[in-house]
matplotlib code that plots the C-alpha trace (Angstrom):
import matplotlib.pyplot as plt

x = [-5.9, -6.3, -9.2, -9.3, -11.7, -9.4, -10.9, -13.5, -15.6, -15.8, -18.9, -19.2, -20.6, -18.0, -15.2, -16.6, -16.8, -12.5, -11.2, -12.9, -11.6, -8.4, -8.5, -10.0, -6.6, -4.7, -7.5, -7.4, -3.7, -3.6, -6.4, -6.3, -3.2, -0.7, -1.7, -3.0, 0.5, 2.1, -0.2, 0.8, 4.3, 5.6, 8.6, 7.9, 9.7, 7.6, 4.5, 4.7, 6.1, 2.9, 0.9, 2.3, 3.9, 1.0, -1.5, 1.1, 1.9, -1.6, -2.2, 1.7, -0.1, -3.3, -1.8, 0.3, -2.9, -5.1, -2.6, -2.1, -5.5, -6.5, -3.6, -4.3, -0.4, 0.9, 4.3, 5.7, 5.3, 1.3, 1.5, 3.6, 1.1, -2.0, -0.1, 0.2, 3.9, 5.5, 8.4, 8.6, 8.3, 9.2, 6.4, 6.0, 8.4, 7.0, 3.9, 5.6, 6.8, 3.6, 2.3, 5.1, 5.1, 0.9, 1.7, 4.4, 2.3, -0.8, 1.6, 3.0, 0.5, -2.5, -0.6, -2.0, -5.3, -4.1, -3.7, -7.3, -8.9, -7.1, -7.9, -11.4, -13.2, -10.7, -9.4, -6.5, -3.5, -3.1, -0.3, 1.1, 1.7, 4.3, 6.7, 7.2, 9.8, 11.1, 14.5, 16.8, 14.7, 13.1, 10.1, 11.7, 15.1, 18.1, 19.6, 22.9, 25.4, 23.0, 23.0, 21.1, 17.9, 18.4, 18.0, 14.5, 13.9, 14.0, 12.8, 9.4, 9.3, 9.4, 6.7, 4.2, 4.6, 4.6, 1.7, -0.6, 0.3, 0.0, -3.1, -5.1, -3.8, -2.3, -5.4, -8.4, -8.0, -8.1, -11.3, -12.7, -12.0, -13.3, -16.6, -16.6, -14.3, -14.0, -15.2, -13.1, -10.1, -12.8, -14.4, -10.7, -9.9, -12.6, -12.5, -8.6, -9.1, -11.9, -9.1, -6.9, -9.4, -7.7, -5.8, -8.6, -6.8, -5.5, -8.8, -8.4, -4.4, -4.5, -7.4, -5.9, -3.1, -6.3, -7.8, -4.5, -3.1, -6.4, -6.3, -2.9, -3.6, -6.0, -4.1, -0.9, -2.5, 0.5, 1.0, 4.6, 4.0, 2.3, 4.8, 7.8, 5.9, 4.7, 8.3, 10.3, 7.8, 7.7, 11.0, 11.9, 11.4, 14.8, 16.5, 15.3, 16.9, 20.4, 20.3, 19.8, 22.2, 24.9, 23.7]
y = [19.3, 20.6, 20.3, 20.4, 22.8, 23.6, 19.7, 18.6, 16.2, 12.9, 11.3, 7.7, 6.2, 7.5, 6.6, 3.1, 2.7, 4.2, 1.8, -1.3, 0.1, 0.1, -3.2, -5.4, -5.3, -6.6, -8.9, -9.9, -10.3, -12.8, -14.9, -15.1, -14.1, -15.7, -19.2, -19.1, -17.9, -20.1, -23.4, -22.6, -22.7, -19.2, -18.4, -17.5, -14.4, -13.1, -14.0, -12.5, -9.1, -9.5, -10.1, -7.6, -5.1, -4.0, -3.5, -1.0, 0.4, 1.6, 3.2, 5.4, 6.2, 7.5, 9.0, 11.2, 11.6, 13.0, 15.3, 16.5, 17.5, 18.4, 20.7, 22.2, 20.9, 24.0, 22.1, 19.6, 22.2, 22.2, 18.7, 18.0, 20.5, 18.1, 15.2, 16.7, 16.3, 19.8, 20.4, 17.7, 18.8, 17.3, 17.2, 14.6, 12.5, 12.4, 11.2, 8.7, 6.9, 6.2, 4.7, 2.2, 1.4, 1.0, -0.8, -3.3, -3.8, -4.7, -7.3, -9.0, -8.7, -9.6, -12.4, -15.3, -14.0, -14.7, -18.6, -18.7, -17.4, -19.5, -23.1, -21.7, -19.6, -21.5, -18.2, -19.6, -17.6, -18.9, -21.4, -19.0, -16.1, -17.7, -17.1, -13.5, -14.2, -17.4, -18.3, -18.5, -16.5, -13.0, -12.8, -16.2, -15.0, -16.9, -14.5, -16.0, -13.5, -11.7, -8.2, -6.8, -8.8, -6.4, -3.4, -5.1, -5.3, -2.0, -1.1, -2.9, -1.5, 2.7, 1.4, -0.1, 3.0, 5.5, 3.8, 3.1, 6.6, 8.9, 7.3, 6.8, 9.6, 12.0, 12.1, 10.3, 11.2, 14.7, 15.0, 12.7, 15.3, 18.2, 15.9, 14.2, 17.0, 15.3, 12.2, 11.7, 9.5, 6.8, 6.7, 6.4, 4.1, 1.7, 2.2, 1.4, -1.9, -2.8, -2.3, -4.8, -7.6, -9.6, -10.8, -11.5, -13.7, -10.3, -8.7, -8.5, -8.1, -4.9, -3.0, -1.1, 0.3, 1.1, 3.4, 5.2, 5.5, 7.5, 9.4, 10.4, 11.5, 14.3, 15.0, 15.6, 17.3, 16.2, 12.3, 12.4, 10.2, 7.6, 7.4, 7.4, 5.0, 2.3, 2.7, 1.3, -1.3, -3.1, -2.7, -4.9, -7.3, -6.1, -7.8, -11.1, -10.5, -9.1, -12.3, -14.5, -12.7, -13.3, -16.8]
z = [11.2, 7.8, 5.6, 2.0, 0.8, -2.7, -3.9, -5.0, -2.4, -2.7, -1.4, 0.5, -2.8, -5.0, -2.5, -2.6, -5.7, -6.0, -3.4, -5.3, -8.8, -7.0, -5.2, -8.4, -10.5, -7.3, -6.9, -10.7, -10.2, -7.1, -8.0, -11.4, -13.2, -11.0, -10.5, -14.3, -15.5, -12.9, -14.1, -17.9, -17.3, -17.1, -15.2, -11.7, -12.0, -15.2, -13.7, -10.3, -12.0, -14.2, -11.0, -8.7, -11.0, -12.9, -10.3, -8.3, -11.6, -12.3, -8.6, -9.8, -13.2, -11.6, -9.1, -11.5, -14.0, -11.3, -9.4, -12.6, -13.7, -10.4, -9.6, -13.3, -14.8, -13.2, -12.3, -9.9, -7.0, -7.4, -8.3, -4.7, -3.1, -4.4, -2.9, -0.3, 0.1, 0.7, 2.8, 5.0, 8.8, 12.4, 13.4, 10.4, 11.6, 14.8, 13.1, 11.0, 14.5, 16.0, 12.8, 12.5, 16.0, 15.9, 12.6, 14.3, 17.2, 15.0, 12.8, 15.6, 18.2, 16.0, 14.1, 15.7, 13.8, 10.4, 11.0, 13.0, 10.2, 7.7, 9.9, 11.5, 8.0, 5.5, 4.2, 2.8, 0.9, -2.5, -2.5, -5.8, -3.0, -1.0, -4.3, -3.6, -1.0, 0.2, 2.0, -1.1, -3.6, -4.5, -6.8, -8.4, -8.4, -6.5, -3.5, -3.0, -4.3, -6.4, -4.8, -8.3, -6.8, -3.8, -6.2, -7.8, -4.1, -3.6, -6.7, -6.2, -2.3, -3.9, -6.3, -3.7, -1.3, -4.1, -5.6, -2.7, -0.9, -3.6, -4.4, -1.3, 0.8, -2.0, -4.2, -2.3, 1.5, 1.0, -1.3, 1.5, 4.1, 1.7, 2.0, 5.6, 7.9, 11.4, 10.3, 7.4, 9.2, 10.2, 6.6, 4.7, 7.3, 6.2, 3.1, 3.2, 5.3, 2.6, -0.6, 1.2, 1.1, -1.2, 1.7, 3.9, 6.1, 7.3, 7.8, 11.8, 12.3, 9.2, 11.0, 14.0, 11.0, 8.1, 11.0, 11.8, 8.1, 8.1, 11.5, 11.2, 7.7, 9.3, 12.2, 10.3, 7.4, 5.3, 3.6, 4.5, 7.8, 5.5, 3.1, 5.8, 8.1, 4.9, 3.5, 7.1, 7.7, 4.0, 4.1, 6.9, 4.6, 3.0, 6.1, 4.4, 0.9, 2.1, 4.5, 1.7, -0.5, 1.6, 2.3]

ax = plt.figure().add_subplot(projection="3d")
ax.plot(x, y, z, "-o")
ax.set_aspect("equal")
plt.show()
């Protein structure tokens, strides 16, 4: 377990108030963007991109500001070093395994949750949000044949890793462990689970994988397993868009 003395600590109140600066433009995005651009008659495609894009976009850009500044712009070594992302061990693929398998097992054994909260608390997904992926389409484009929509796919899939784990557990994580040591797994954990409460009908099947994003983040001392472990589960969904490619 490694902890990050070369960073500046970041408190509980400051973390607090990071993960909500981080969660608002997704919030923003789902809420209120989609459905208005959707309403007003813009192309699906345009307005989920709009929705989706921009939020992940900005978590990429900060990530890259910050590791900058913080590593002092002495070159994409120090800048991988702040991420956390040096040479990539076994031991890290090791880690990257249990996470998927504790992330599959809290998707698919925790499912039911998601539809007893929508019927029983009314925590319903906006209707907008089932235009990201459907049978035939991707993001609003047709699948059959299309194997280009496949590369947007994949495109979008290295944005939202990239973004989300260079952010929370390339820049964040570590100045939460300069700050809370031991303890510091449990409080990213959280404070991950709170950022994805724009899907609250998710709020009990997402918790067992918050918690381990942030204990194997401390355990590992690296964010490779992170990375690995987000970038094989999303992309299941990859299954889906090659399926509907070829019809």
């Amino acid at each position: 377990m490694a902890i990050s003395h070369s960073v500046k600590p970041l408190p509980l109140g400051g973390a607090v108030v990071w993960f909500a600066l981080s969660a608002i433009p997704f919030w923003l995005g789902l809420y209120l963007v989609l459905p208005l651009l959707v309403d007003s008659g813009t192309g699906i495609a345009a307005a989920l991109c709009v929705a989706f894009l921009v939020p992940l976009s900005l978590l990429l850009l900060f990530s890259i500001l910050v590791g900058r500044r913080e590593s002092k712009g002495k070159g994409w070594t120090e800048l991988r070093k702040r991420w956390r992302l040096e040479s990539i061990k076994l031991s890290d693929l090791g880690w990257a395994l249990l996470l998927l398998v504790v992330s599959l097992a809290g998707y698919l054994g925790l499912a039911g949750t998601a539809e007893w909260l929508q019927q029983n608390a009314g925590l319903v997904p906006p209707e907008a949000l089932d235009l990201v992926q459907t049978p035939t389409t991707f993001f609003g484009f047709e699948l059959l044949g299309n194997w280009w929509v496949l590369a947007l796919h994949f495109g979008i899939l290295l944005l939202n890793v990239l973004g989300e784990e260079l952010w929370f557990r390339g820049i964040l994580f570590p100045r939460q462990e300069a700050e809370h040591g031991k303890k510091a797994w449990l409080v990213h954990g959280l404070c991950y689970h709170a950022f994805h409460m724009f899907y609250p009908w998710g709020v009990l099947r997402l918790l067992p994988e918050s918690l381990m994003y942030g204990w194997i983040a401390q355990r590992s001392g690296s964010s490779w397993p992170s990375v690995i472990s987000h970038f094989l589960f999303n992309g299941l969904a990859l299954i889906a868009t090659i399926s509907g490619i070829l019809g």
